[in-house]
MARNUVEX-222131 format. One record per residue (C-alpha): chain; residue in one letter; residue number from 1; x, y negated, z negated. Coordinates in steps of 0.05 Angstrom, whole numbers, padded with zeros to 5 digits. Each point is the difference from the previous one (the first is absolute). Layout:
BEGIN
<rec ch="A" aa="A" i="NUM" c1="X" c2="Y" c3="Z"/>
...
# end
This chain:
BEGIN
<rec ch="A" aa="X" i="1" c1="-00311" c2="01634" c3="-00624"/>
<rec ch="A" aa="X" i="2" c1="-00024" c2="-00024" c3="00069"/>
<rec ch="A" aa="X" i="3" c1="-00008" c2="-00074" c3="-00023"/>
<rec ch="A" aa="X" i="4" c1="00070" c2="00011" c3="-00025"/>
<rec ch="A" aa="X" i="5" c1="00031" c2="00023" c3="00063"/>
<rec ch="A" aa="X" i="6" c1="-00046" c2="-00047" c3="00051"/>
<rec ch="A" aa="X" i="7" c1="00054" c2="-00059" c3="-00001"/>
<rec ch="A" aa="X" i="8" c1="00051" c2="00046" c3="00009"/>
<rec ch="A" aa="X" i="9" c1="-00026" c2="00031" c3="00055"/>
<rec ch="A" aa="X" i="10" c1="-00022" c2="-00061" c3="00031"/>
<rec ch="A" aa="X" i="11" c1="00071" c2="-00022" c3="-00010"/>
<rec ch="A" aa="X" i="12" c1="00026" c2="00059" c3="00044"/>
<rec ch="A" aa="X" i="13" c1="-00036" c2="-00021" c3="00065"/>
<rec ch="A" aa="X" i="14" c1="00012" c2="-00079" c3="-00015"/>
<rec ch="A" aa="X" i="15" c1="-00004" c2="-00037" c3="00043"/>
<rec ch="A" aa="X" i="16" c1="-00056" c2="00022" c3="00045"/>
<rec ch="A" aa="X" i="17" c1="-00022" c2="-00081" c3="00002"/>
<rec ch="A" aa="X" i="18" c1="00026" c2="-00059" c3="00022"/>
<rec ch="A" aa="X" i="19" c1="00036" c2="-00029" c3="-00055"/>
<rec ch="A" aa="X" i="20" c1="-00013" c2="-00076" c3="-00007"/>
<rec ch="A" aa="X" i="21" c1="00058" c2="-00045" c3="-00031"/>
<rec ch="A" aa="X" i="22" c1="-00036" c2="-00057" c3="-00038"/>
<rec ch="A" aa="X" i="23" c1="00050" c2="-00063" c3="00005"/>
<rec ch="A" aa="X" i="24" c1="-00016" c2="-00060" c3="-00041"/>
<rec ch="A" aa="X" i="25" c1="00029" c2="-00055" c3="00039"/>
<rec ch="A" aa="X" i="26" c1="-00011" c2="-00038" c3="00072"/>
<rec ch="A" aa="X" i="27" c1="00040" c2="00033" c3="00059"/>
<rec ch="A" aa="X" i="28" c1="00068" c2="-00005" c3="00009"/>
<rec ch="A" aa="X" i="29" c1="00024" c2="-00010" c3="-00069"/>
<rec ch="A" aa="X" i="30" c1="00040" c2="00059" c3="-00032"/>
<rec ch="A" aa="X" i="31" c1="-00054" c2="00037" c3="-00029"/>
<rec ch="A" aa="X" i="32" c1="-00023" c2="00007" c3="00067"/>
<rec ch="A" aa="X" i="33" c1="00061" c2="00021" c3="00032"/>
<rec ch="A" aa="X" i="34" c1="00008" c2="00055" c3="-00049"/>
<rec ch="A" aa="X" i="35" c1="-00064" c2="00021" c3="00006"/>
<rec ch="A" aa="X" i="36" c1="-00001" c2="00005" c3="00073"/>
<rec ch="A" aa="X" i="37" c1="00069" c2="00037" c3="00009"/>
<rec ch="A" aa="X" i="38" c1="-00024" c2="00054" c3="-00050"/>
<rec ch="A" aa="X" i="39" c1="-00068" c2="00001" c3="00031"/>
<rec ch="A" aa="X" i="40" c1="00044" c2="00010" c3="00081"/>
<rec ch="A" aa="X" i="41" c1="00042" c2="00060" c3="-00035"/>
<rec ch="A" aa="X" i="42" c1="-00060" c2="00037" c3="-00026"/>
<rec ch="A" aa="X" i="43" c1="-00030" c2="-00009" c3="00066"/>
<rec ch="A" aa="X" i="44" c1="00065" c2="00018" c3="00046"/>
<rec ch="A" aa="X" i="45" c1="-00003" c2="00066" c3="-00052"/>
<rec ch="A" aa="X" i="46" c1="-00068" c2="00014" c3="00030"/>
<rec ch="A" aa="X" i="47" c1="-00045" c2="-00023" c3="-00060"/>
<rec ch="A" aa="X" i="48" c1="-00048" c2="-00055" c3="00014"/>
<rec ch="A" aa="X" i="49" c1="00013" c2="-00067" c3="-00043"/>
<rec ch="A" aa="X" i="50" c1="-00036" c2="-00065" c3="00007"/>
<rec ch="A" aa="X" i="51" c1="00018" c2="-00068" c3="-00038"/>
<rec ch="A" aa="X" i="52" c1="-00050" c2="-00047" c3="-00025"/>
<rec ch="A" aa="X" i="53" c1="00008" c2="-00076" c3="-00022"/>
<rec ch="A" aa="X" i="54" c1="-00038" c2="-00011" c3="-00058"/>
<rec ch="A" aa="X" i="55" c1="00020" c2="-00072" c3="-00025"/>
<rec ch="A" aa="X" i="56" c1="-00026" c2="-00042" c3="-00055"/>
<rec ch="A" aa="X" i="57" c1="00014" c2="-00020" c3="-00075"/>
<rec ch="A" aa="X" i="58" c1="00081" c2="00014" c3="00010"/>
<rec ch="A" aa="X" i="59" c1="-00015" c2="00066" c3="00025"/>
<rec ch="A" aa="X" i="60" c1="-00044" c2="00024" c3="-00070"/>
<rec ch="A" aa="X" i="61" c1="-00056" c2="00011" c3="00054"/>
<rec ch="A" aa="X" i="62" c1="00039" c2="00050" c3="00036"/>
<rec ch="A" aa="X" i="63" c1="00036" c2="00026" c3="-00067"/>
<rec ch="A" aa="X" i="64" c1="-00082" c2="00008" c3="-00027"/>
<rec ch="A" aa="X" i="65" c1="-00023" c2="00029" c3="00060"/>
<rec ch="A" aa="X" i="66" c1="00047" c2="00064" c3="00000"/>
<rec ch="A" aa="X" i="67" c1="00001" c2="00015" c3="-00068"/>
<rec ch="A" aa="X" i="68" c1="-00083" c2="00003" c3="00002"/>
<rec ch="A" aa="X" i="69" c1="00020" c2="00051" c3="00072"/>
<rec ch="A" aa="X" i="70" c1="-00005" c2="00070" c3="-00015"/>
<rec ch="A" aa="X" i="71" c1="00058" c2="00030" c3="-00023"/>
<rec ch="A" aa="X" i="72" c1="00012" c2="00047" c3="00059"/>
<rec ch="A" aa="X" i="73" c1="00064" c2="-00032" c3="00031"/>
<rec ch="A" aa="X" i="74" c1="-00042" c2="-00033" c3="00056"/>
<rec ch="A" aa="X" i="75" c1="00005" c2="-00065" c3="-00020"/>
<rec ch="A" aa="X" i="76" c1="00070" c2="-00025" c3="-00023"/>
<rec ch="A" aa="X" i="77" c1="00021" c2="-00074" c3="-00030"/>
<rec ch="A" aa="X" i="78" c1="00064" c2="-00042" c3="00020"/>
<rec ch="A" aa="X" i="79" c1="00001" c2="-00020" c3="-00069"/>
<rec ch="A" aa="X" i="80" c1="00052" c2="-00053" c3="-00011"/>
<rec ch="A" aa="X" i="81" c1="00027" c2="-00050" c3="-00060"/>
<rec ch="A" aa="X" i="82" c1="-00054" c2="-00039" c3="-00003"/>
<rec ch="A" aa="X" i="83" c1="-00068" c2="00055" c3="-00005"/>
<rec ch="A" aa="X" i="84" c1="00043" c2="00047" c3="-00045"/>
<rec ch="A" aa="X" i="85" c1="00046" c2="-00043" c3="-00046"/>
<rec ch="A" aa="X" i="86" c1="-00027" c2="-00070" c3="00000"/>
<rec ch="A" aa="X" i="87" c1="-00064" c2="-00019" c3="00010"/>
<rec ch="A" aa="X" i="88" c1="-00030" c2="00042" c3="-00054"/>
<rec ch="A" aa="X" i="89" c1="00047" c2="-00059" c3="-00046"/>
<rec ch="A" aa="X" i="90" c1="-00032" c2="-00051" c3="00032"/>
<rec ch="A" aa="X" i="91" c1="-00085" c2="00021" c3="00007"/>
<rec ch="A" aa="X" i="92" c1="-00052" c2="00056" c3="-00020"/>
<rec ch="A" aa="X" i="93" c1="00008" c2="00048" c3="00059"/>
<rec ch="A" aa="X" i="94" c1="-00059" c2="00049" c3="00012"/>
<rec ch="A" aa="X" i="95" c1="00047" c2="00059" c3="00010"/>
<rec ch="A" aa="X" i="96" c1="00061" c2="00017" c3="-00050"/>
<rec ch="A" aa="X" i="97" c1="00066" c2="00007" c3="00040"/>
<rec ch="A" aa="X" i="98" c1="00036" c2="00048" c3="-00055"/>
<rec ch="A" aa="X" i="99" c1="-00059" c2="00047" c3="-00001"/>
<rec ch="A" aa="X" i="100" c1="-00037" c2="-00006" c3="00066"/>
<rec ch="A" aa="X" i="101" c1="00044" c2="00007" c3="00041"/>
<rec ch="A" aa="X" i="102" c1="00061" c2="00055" c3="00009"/>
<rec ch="A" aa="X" i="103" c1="00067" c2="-00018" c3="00034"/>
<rec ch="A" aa="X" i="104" c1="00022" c2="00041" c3="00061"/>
<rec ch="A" aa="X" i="105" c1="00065" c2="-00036" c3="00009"/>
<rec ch="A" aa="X" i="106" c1="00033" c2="-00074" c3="00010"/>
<rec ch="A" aa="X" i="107" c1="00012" c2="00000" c3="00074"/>
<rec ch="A" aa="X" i="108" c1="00032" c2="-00066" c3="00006"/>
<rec ch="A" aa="X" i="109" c1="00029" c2="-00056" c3="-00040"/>
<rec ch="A" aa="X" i="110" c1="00031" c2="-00067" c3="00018"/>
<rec ch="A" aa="X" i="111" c1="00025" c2="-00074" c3="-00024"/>
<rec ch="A" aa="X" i="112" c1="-00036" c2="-00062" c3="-00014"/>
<rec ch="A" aa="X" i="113" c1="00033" c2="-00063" c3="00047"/>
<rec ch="A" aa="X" i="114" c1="-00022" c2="-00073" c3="-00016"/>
<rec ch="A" aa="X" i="115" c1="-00001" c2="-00033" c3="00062"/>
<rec ch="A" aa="X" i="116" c1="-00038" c2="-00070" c3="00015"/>
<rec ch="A" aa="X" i="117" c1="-00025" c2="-00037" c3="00056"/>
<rec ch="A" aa="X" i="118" c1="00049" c2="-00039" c3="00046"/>
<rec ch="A" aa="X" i="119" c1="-00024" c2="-00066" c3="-00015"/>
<rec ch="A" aa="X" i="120" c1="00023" c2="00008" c3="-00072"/>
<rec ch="A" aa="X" i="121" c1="00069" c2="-00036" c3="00001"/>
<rec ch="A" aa="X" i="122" c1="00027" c2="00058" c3="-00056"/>
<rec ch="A" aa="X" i="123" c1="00056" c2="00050" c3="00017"/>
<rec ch="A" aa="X" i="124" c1="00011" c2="00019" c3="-00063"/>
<rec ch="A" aa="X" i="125" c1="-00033" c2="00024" c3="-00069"/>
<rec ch="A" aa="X" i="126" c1="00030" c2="-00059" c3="-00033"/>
<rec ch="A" aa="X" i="127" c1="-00026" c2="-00053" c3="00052"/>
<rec ch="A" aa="X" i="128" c1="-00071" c2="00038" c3="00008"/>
<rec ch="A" aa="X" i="129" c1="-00009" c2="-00010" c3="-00068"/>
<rec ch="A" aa="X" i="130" c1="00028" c2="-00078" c3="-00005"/>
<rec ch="A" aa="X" i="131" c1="-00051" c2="-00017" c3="00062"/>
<rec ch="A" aa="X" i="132" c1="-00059" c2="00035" c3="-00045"/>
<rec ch="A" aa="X" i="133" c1="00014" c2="-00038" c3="-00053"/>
<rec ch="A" aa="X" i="134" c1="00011" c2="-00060" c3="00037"/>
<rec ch="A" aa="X" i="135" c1="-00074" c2="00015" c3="00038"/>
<rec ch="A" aa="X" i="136" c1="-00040" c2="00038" c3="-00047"/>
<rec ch="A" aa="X" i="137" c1="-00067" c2="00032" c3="00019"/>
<rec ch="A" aa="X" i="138" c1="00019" c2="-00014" c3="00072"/>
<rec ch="A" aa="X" i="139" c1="00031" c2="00071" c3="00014"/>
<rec ch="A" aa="X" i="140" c1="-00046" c2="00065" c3="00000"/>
<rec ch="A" aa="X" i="141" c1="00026" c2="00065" c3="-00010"/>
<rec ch="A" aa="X" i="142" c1="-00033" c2="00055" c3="00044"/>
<rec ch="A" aa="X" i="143" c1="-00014" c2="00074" c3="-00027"/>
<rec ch="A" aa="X" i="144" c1="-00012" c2="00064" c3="00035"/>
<rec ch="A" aa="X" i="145" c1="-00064" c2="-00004" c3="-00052"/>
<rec ch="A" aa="X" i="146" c1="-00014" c2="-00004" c3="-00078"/>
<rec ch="A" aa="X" i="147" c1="00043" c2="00053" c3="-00041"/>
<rec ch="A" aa="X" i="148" c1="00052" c2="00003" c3="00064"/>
<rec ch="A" aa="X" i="149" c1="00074" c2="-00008" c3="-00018"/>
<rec ch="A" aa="X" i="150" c1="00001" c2="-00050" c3="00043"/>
<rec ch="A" aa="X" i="151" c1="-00059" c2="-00040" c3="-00042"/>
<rec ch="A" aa="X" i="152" c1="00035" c2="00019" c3="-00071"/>
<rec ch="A" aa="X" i="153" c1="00070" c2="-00020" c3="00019"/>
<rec ch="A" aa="X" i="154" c1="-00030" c2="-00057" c3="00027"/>
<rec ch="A" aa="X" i="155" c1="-00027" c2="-00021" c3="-00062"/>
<rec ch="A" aa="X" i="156" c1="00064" c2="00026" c3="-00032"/>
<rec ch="A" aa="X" i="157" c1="00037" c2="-00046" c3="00033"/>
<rec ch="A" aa="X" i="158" c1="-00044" c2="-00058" c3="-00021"/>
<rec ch="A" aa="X" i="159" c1="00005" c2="00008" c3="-00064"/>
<rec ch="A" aa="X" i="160" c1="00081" c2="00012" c3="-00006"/>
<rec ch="A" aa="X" i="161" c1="00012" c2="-00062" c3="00040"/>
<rec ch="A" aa="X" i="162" c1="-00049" c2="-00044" c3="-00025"/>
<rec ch="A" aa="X" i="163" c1="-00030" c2="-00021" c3="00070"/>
<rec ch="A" aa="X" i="164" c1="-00073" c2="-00013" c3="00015"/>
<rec ch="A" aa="X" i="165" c1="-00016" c2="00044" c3="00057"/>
<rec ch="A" aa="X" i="166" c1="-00070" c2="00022" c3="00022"/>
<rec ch="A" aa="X" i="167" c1="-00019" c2="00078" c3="00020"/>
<rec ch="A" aa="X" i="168" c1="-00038" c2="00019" c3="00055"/>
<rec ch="A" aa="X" i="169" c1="-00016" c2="00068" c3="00010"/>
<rec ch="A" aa="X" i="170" c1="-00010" c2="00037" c3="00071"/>
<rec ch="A" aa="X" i="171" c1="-00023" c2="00072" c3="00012"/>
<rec ch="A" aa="X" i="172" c1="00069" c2="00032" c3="00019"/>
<rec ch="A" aa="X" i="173" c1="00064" c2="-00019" c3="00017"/>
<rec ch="A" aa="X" i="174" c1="-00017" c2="-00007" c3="00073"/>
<rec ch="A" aa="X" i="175" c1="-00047" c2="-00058" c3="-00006"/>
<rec ch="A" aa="X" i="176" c1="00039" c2="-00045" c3="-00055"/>
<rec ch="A" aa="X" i="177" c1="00063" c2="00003" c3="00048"/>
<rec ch="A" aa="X" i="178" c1="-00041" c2="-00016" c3="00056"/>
<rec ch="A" aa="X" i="179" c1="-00018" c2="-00066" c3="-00040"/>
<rec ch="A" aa="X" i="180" c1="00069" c2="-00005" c3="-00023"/>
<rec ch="A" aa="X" i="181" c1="00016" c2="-00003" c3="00072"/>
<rec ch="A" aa="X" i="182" c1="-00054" c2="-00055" c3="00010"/>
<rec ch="A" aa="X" i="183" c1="00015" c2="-00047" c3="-00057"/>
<rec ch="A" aa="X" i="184" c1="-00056" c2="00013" c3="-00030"/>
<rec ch="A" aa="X" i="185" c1="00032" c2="00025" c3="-00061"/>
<rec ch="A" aa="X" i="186" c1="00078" c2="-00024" c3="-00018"/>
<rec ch="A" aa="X" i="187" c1="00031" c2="00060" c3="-00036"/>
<rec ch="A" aa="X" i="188" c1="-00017" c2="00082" c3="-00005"/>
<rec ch="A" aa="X" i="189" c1="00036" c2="00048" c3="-00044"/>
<rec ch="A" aa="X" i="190" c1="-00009" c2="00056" c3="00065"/>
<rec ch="A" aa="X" i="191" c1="00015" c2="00061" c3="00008"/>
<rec ch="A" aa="X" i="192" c1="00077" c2="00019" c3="00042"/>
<rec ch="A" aa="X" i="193" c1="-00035" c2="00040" c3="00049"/>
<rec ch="A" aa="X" i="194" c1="-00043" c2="-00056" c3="00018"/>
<rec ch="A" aa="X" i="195" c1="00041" c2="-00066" c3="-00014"/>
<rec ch="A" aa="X" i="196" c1="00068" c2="00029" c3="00039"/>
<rec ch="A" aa="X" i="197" c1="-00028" c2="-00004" c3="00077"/>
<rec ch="A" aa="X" i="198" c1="-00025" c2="-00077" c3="-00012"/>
<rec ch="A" aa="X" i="199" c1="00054" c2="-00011" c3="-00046"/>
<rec ch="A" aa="X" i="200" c1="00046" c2="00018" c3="00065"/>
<rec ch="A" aa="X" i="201" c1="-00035" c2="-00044" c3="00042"/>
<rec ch="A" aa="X" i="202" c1="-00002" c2="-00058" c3="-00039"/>
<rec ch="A" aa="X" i="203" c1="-00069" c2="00009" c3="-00016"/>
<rec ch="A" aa="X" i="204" c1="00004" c2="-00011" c3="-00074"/>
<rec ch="A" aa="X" i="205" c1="00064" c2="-00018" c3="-00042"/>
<rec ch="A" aa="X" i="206" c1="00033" c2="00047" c3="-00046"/>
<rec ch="A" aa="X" i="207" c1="00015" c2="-00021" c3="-00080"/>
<rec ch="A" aa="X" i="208" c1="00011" c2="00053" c3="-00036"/>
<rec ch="A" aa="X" i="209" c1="-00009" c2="00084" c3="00000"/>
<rec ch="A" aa="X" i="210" c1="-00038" c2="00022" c3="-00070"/>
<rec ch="A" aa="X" i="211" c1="00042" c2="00063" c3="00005"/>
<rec ch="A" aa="X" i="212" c1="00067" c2="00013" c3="-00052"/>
<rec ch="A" aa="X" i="213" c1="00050" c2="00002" c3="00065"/>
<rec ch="A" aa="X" i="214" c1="-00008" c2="-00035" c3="00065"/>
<rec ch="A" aa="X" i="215" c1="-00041" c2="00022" c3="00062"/>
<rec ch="A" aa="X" i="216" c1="00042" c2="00044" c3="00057"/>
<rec ch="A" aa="X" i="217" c1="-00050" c2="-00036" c3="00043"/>
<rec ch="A" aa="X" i="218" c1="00011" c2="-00072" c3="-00026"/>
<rec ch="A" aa="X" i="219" c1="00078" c2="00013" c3="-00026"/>
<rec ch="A" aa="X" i="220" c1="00002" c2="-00084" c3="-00003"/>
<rec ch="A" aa="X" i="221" c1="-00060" c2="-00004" c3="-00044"/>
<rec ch="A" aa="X" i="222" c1="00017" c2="-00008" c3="-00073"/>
<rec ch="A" aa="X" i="223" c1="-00033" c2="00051" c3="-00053"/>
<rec ch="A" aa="X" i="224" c1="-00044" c2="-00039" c3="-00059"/>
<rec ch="A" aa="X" i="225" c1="00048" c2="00013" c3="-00050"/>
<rec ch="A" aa="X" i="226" c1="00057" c2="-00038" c3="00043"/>
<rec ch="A" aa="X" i="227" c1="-00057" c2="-00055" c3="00009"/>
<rec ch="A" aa="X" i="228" c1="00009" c2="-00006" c3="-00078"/>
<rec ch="A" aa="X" i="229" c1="-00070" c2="00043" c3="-00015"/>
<rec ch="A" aa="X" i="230" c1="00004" c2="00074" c3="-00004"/>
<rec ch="A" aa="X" i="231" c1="-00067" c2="00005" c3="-00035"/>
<rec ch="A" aa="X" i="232" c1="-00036" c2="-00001" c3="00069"/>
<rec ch="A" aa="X" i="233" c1="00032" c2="00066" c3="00019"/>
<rec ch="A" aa="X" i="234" c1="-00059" c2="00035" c3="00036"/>
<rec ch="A" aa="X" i="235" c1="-00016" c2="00048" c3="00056"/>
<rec ch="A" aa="X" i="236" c1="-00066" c2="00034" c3="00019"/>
<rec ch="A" aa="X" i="237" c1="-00013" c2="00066" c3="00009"/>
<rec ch="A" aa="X" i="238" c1="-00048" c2="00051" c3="00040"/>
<rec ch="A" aa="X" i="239" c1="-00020" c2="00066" c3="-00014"/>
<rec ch="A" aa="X" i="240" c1="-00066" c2="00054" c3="00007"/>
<rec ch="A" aa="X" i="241" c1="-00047" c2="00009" c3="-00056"/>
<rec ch="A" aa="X" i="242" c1="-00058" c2="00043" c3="-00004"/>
<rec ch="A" aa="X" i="243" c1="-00067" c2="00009" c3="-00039"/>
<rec ch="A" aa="X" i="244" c1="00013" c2="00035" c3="-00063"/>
<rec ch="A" aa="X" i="245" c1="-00032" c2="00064" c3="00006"/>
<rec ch="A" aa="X" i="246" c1="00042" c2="00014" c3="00061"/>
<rec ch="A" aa="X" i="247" c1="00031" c2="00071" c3="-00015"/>
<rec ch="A" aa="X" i="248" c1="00069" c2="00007" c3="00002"/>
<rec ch="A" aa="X" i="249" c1="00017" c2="00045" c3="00055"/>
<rec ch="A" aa="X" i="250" c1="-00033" c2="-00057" c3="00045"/>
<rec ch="A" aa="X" i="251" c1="00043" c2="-00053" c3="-00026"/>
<rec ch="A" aa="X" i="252" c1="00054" c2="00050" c3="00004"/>
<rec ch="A" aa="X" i="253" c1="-00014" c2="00005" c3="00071"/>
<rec ch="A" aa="X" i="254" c1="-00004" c2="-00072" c3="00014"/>
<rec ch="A" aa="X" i="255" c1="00065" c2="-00017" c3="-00042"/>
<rec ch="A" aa="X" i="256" c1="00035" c2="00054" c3="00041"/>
<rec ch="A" aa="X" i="257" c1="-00028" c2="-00026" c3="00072"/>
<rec ch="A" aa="X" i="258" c1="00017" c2="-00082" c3="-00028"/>
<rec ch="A" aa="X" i="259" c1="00072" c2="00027" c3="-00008"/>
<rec ch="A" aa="X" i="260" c1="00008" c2="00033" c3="00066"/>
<rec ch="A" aa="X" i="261" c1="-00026" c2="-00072" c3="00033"/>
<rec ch="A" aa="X" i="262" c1="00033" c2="-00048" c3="-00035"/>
<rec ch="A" aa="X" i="263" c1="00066" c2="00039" c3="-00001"/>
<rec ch="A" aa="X" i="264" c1="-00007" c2="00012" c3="00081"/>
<rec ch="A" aa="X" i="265" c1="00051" c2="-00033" c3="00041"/>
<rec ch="A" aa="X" i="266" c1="-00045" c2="-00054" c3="00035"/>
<rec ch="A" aa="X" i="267" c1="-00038" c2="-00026" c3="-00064"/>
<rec ch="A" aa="X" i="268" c1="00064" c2="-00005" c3="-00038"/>
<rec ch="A" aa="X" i="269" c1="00030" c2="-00050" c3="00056"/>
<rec ch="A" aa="X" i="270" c1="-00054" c2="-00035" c3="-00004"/>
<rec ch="A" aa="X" i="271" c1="-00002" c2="-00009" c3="-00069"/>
<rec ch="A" aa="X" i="272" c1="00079" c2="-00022" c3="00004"/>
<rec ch="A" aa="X" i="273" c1="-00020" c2="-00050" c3="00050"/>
<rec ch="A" aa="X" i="274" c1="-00055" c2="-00023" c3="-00039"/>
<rec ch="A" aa="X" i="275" c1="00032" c2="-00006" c3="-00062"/>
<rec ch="A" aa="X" i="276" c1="-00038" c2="00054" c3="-00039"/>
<rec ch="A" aa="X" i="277" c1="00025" c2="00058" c3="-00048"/>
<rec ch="A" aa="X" i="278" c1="-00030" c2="00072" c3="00003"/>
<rec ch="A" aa="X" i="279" c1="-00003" c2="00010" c3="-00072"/>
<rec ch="A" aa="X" i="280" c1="-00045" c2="00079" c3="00003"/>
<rec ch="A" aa="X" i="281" c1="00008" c2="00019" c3="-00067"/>
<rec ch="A" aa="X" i="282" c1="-00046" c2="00060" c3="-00025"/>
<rec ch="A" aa="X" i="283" c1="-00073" c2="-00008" c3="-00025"/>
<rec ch="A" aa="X" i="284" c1="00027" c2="00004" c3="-00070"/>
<rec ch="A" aa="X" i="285" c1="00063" c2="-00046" c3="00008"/>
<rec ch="A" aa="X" i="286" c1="-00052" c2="-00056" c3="00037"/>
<rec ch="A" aa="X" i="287" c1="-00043" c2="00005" c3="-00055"/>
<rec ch="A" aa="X" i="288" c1="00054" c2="-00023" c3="-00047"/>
<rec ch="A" aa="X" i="289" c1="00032" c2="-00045" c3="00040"/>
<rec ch="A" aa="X" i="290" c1="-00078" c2="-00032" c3="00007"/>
<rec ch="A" aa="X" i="291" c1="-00007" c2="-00002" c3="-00075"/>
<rec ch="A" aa="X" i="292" c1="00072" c2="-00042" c3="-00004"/>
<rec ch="A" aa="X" i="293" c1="-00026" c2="-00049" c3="00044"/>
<rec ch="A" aa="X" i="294" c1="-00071" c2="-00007" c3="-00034"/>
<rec ch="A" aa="X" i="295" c1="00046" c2="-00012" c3="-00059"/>
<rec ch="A" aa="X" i="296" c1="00045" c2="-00051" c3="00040"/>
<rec ch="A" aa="X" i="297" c1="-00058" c2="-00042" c3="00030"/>
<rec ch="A" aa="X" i="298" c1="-00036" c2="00003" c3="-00065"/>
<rec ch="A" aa="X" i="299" c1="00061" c2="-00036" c3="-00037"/>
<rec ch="A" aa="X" i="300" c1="00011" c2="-00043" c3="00058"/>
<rec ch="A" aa="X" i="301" c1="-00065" c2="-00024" c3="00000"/>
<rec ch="A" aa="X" i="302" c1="-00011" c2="-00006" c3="-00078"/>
<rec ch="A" aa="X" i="303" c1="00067" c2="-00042" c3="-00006"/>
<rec ch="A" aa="X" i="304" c1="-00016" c2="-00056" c3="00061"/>
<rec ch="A" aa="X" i="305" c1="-00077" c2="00001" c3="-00033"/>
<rec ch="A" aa="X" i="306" c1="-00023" c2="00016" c3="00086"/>
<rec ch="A" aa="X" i="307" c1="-00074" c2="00001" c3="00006"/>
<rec ch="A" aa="X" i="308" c1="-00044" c2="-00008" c3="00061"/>
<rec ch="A" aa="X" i="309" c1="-00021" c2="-00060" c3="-00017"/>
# end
């Protein structure tokens, strides 16, 4: 009976810890974002959070590292797309995302933009991909890392126009924009919250939103499907996972504190102006809506024959 009732009584004076949030990706990408906004709530509500940066191998480093943690609710995961529904298509992972880790909630999910470098003389889908094929192996597509959206609809988009475009990964969104910016790279399927501020100031030029109806952001940027290919409809998401092992009334707790954060006043205008969606469904509605997009990615994947290659 008393090994029975330890995690629930543990449960009932969680958290008596800092909480570290685990997030897979460089700073300033949205993973990061989300993680530090929930990580500022718990702490305005008088608990003690702390976020950590723990990049590497498209964030299966980070994705590893917490679902090895003990499953006490002190160390949560921004898991995202990439750790929980595509990479484990794509390489042998050292950690299983469908039975390592448990879903707390989605906190935030957003659109896929293709924008390229200045110097590319394209304005358009249909003239990005006639200069391609006119040039090919000159442009490079950058990726917020392997298994991103940004890296599969990237190769998506390769393979449905027939161009010859080489990938270059990045750890985050941050850095590939940043050589975006620079010319170092010519084209990056990025992220909205990201792309709109340098798409504003003429930073980078916008082709196309990978979303099924335009941008409120970018009202003059055409969706994929007007650009004549709806199959690169993507958009990322973010959410918190824990260890499995984690008992319920602690997720509970943290499902219940992620919805009073994200549903505050403050975060929700800057997720407008950012162009992110609070999503917050329950433990047991994420979970299913993380088993459709394993699915998704899967097929995605299978049909365009994407390695890492």
């Amino acid at each position: 009976m008393t090994c029975a009732a330890a995690p629930f009584a543990g449960a009932q004076t969680y958290p008596s810890q800092p909480i570290k949030i685990v997030v897979p990706t460089a700073p300033g990408g949205v993973a990061d974002i989300v993680g530090r906004s929930f990580a500022q709530k718990l702490n305005e509500a008088g608990k003690t959070a702390v976020v950590e940066n723990k990049t590497g191998a498209g964030g299966a480093i980070a994705a590893d590292f917490v679902a090895k943690s003990p499953p006490d609710g002190y160390t949560i995961y921004v898991g995202f797309h990439a750790t929980n529904a595509i990479l484990p298509h794509l390489q042998k992972l050292n950690y299983n995302p469908e039975t390592d880790l448990l879903p707390v909630t989605i906190a935030a999910k957003t659109a896929n933009v293709l924008v390229v470098n200045p110097s590319v003389p394209a304005k358009s889908m249909k003239e990005l991909i006639a200069y391609a094929k006119a040039n090919p192996g000159k442009l490079t597509f950058a990726s917020q890392g392997n298994g991103s959206t940004g890296h599969i609809v990237g190769e998506q988009f390769k393979s449905a126009a027939g161009i010859d475009i080489n990938h270059v990964p990045y750890r985050g969104a941050a850095p590939a924009a940043q050589d975006l910016i620079a010319g170092h790279v010519t084209m990056l399927f990025d992220v909205l919250t990201t792309a709109v501020p340098q798409i504003k100031s003429d930073k980078v030029r916008a082709i196309a939103i990978a979303d099924a109806k335009r941008a409120k952001s970018l009202p003059e940027v055409p969706t994929v499907a007007e650009a004549g290919l709806p199959e690169l409809e993507s958009g990322p998401w973010f959410g918190f996972f824990v260890p499995a092992g984690t008992p319920k009334p602690v997720i509970d707790w943290l499902y219940a504190e992620a919805k009073k954060a994200f549903n505050s006043p403050d975060v929700q205008a800057q997720f407008e102006k950012q162009g992110l969606t609070a999503m917050l469904g329950t433990p047991e509605q994420t979970r299913a809506f993380v088993a459709g997009e394993y699915k998704r990615w899967g097929d995605v994947i299978k049909k365009a024959n994407i390695t890492l290659n």
